[in-house]
C-alpha positions as a Markdown table, in Angstrom:
| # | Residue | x | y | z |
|---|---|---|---|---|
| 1 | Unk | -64.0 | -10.6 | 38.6 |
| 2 | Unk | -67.1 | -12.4 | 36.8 |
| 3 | Unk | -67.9 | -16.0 | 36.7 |
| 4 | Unk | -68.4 | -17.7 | 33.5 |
| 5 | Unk | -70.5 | -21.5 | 33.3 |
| 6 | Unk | -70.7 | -23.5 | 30.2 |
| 7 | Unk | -73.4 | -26.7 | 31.3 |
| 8 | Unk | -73.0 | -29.2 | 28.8 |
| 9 | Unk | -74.4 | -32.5 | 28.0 |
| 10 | Unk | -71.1 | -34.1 | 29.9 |
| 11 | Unk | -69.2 | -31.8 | 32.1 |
| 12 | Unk | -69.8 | -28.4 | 33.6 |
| 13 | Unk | -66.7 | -26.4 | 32.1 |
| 14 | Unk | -66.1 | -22.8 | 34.2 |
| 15 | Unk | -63.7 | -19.4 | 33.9 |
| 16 | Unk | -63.3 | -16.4 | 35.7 |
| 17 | Unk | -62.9 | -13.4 | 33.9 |
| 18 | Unk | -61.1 | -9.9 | 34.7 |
| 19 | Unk | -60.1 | -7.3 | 32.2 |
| 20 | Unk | -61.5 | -9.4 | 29.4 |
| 21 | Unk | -59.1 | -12.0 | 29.9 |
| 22 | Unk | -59.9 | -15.6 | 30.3 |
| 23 | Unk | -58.8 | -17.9 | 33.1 |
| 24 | Unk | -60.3 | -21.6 | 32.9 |
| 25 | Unk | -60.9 | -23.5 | 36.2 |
| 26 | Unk | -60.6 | -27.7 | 36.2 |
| 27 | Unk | -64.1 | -28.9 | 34.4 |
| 28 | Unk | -66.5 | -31.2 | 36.6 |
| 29 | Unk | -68.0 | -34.3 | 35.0 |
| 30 | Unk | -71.8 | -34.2 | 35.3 |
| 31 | Unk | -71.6 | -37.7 | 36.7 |
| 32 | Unk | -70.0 | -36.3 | 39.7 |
| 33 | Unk | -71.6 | -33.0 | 40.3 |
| 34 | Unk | -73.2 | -32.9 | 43.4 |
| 35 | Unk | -73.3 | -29.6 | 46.0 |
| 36 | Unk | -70.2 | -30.5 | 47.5 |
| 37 | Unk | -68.4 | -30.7 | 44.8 |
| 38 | Unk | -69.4 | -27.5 | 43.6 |
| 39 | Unk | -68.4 | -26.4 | 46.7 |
| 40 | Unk | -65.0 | -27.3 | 46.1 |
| 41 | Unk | -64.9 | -25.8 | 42.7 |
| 42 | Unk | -65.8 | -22.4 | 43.9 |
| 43 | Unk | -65.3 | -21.6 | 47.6 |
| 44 | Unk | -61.8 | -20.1 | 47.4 |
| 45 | Unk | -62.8 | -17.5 | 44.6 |
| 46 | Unk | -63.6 | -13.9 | 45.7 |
| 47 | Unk | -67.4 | -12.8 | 45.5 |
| 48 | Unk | -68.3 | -12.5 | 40.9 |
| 49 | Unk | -69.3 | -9.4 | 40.6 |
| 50 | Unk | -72.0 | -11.0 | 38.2 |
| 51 | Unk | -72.0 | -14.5 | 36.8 |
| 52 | Unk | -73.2 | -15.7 | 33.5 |
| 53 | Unk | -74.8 | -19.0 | 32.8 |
| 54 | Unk | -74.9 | -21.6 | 29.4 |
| 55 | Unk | -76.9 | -24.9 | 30.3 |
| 56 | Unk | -77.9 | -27.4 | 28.4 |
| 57 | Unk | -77.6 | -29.8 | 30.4 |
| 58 | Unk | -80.7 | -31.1 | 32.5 |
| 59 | Unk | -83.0 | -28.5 | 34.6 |
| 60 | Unk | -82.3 | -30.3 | 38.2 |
| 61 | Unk | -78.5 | -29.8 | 37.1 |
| 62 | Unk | -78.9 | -25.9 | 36.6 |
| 63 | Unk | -80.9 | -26.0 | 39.6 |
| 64 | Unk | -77.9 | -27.6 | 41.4 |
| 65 | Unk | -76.0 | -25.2 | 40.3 |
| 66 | Unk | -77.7 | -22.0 | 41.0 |
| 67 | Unk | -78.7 | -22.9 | 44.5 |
| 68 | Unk | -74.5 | -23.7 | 44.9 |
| 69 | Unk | -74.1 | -19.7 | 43.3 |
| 70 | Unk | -76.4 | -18.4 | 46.4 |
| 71 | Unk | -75.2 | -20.1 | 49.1 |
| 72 | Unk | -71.7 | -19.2 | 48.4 |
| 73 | Unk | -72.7 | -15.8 | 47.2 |
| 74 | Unk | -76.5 | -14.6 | 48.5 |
| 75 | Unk | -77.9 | -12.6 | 45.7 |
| 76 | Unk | -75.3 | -12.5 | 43.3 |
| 77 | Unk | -76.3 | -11.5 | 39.4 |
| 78 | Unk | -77.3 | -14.2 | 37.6 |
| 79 | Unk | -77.1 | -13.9 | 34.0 |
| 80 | Unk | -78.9 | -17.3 | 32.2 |
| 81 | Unk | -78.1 | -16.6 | 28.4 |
| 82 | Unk | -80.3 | -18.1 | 25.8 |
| 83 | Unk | -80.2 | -18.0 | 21.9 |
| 84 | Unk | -81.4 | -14.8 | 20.3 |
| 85 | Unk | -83.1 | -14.2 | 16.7 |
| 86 | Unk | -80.1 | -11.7 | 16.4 |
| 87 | Unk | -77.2 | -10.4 | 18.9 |
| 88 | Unk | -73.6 | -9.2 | 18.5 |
| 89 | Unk | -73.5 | -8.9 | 14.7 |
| 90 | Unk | -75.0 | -12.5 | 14.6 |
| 91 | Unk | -78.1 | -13.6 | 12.8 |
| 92 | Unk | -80.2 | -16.4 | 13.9 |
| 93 | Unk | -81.1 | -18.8 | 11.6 |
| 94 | Unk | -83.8 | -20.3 | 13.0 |
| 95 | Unk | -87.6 | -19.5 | 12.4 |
| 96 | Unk | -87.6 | -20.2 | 16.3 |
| 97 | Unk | -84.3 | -18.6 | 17.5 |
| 98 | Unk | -84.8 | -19.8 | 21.4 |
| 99 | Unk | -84.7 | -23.3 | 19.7 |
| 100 | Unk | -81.2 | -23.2 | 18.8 |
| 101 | Unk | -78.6 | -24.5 | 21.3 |
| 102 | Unk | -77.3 | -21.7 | 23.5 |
| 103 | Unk | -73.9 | -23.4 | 23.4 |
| 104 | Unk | -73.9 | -23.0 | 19.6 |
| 105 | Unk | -75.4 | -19.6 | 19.6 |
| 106 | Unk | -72.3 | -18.5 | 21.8 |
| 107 | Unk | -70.2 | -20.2 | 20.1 |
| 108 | Unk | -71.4 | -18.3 | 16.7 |
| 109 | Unk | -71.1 | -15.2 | 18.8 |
| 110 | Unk | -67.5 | -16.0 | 19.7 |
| 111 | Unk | -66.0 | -16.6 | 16.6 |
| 112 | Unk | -68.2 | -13.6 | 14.3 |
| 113 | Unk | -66.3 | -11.6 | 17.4 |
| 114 | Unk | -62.9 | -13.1 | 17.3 |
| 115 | Unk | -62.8 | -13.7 | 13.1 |
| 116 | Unk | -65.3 | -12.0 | 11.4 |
| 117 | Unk | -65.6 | -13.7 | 8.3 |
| 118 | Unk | -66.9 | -16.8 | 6.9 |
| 119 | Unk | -66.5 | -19.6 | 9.4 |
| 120 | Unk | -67.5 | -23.3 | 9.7 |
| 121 | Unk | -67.7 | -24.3 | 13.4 |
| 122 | Unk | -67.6 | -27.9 | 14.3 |
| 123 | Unk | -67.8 | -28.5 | 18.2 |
| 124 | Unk | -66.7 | -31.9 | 18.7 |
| 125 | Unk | -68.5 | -32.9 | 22.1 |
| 126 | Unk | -70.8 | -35.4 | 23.6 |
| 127 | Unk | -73.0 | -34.1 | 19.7 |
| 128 | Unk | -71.5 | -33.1 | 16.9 |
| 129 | Unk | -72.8 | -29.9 | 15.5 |
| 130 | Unk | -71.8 | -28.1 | 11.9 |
| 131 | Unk | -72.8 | -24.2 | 12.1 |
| 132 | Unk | -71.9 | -21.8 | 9.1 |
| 133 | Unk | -71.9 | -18.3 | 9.2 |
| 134 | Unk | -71.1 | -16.0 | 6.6 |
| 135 | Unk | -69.3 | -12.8 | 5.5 |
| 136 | Unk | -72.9 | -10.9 | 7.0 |
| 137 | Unk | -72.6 | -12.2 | 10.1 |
| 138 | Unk | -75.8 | -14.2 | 9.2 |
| 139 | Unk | -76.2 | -17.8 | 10.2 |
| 140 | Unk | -76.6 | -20.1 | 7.4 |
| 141 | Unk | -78.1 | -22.9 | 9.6 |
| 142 | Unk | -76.0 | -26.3 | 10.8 |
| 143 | Unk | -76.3 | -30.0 | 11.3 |
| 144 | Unk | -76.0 | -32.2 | 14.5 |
| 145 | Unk | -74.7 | -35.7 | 14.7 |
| 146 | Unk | -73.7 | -37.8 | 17.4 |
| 147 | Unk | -69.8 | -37.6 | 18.4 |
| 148 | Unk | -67.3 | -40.5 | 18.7 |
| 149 | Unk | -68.8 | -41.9 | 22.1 |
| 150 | Unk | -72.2 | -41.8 | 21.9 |
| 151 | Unk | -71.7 | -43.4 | 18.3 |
| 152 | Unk | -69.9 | -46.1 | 20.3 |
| 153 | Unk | -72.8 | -46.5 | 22.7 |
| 154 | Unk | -74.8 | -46.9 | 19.8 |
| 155 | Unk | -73.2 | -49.9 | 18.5 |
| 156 | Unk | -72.8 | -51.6 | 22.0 |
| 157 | Unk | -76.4 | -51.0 | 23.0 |
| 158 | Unk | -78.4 | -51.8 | 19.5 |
| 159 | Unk | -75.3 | -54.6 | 18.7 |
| 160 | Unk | -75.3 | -57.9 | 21.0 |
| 161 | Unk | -71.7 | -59.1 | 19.5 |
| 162 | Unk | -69.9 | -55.5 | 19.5 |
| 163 | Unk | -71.2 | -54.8 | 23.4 |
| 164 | Unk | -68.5 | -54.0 | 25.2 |
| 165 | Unk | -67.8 | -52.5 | 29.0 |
| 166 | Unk | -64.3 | -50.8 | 28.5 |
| 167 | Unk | -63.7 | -47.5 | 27.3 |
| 168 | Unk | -62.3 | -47.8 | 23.6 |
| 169 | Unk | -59.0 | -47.3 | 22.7 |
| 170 | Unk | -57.0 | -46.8 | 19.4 |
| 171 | Unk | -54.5 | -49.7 | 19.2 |
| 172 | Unk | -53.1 | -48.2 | 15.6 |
| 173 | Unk | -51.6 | -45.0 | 14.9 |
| 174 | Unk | -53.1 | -42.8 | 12.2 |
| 175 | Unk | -53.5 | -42.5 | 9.0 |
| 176 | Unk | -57.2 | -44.3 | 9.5 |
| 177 | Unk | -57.7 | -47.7 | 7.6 |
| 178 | Unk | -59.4 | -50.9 | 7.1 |
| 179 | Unk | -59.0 | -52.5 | 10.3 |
| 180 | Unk | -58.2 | -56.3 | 11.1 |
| 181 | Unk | -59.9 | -56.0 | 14.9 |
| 182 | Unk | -63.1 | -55.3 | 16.1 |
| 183 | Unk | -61.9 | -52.7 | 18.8 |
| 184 | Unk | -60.4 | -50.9 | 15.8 |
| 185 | Unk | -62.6 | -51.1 | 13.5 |
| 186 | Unk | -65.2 | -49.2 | 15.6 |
| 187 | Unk | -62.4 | -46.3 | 16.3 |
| 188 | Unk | -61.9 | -45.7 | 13.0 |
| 189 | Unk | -65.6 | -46.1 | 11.6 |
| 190 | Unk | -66.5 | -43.8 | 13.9 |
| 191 | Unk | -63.4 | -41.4 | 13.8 |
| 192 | Unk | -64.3 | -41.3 | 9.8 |
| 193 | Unk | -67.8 | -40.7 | 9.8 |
| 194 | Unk | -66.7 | -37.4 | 12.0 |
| 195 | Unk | -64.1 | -36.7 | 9.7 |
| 196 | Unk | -66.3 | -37.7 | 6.6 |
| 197 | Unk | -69.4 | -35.3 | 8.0 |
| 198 | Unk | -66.6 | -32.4 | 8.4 |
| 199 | Unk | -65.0 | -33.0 | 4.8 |
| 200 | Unk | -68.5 | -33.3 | 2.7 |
| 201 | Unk | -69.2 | -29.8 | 4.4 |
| 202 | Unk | -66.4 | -28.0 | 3.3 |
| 203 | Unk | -66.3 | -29.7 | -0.5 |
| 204 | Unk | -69.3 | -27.3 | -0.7 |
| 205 | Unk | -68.0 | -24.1 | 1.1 |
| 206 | Unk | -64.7 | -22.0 | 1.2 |
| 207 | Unk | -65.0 | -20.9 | 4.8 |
| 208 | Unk | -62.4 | -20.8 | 7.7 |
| 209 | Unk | -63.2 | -24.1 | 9.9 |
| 210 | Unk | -62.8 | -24.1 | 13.5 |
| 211 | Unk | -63.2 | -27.1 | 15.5 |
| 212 | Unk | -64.1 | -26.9 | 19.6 |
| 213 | Unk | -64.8 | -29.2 | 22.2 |
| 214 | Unk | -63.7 | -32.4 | 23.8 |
| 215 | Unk | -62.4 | -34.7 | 20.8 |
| 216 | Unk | -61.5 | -31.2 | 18.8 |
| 217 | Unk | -58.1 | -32.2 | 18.4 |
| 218 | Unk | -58.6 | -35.3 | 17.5 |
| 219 | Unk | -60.5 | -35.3 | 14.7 |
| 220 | Unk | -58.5 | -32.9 | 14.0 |
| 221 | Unk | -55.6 | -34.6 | 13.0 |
| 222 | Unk | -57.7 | -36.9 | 10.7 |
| 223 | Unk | -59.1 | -33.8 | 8.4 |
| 224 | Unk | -57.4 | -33.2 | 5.0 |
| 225 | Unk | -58.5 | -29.2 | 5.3 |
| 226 | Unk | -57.1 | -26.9 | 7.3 |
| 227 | Unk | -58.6 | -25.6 | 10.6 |
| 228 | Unk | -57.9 | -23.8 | 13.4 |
| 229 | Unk | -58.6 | -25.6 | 16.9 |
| 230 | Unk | -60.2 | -22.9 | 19.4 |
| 231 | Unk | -61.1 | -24.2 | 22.7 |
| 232 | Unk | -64.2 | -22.8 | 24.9 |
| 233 | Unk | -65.8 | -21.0 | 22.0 |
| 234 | Unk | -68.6 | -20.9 | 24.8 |
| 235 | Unk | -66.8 | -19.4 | 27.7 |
| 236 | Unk | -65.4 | -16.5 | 25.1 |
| 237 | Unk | -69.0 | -16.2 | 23.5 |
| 238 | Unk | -70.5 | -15.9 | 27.6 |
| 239 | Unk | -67.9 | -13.4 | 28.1 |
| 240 | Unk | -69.0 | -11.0 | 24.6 |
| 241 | Unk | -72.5 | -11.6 | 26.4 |
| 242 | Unk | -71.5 | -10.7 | 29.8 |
| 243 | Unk | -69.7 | -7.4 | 28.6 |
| 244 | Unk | -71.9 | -6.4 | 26.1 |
């Protein structure tokens, strides 16, 4: 059995992995990761035979984490992945390959092994990020926005009338239109510049696009192409790692 960690910018998500299967455990916010908790998460599995870590989260976090790892399991194999120039029949588009995100690095990894062909992956979390890859296996480079709930930070923290204290909820159904409510009006002007990033994309390319990540589904629902959703792209690309 193997560990698998994805650290992200929000939550720690976490599998275990035997005969190249996947089996997800319940993710842990980052707000509420602390050693015990940790604890909790782990201390009924059976020793990893070697563990593999994605972070990008904060260094006192992966910190956290690894010292967690050795008290449950004293000198267990720690494997810290990081972004390559090329790796698994992907190339690196970047003229300083360590400077791309691991978590989109695995995540090209992941779907060159699971698809191989053109792909567009969007990963829908606390960032949005647009990676292309094409029928080389060769990185085309990508974009990065901010996702649905940091735009809506945004607005409350540079706008004194749209501040706001509770979590923000759709109170229409799709399709997305003009709205006649502040509360709404943020959903969808937010939900559409996702959608609207994801669309102008594709008008240019005729690639597969796979969405990942938190608000995957979602947005989703709102795009007029079609896409596959594929959750933990990271967690399957730390696993081509690990047994590779």
């Amino acid at each position: 059995m193997n560990l698998l960690i994805d650290m992200g910018n929000t939550r720690l998500k976490w599998a275990i992995t035997s005969g190249g299967q996947l089996r997800t455990g319940t993710p842990l916010s980052n707000t509420q990761m602390n050693r015990q908790s940790l604890i909790n998460l782990w201390k009924r599995l059976d020793r990893p035979k070697r563990l593999a870590i994605s972070c990008v989260s904060t260094n006192e976090l992966l910190e956290l984490v690894q010292s967690v790892v050795y008290e449950l399991w004293l000198d267990v194999d720690i494997l810290r992945v990081k972004s390559e120039s090329h790796a698994f029949g992907v190339i690196n588009a970047y003229q300083q390959p360590e400077k791309l995100g691991v978590d989109r690095w695995l995540a090209l990894i992941a779907v060159w092994q699971k698809y191989h062909r053109p792909a567009c992956i969007v990963d829908c979390g606390t960032a949005i990020t647009v990676d292309l890859i094409d029928a080389e296996g060769c990185h085309q480079g990508g974009l990065i926005s901010p996702g649905l709930t940091l735009m809506k930070k945004a607005l409350g923290r540079g706008t004194e009338a749209l501040r706001f204290s509770e979590p923000l909820v759709a109170l229409i159904s799709p399709p997305l239109s003009l709205s006649d409510n502040t509360q709404d009006a943020i959903y969808n002007g937010t939900l559409t510049a996702a959608v609207g990033l994801i669309e102008h994309v594709l008008n240019k390319q005729s690639v597969h696009l796979i969405l990942t990540g938190g608000d995957a589904e979602l947005i989703a629902n709102q795009l007029e192409v079609k896409c596959t959703l594929d959750q933990d792209l990271i967690l399957q690309g730390l696993l081509y790692v690990l047994e590779g």
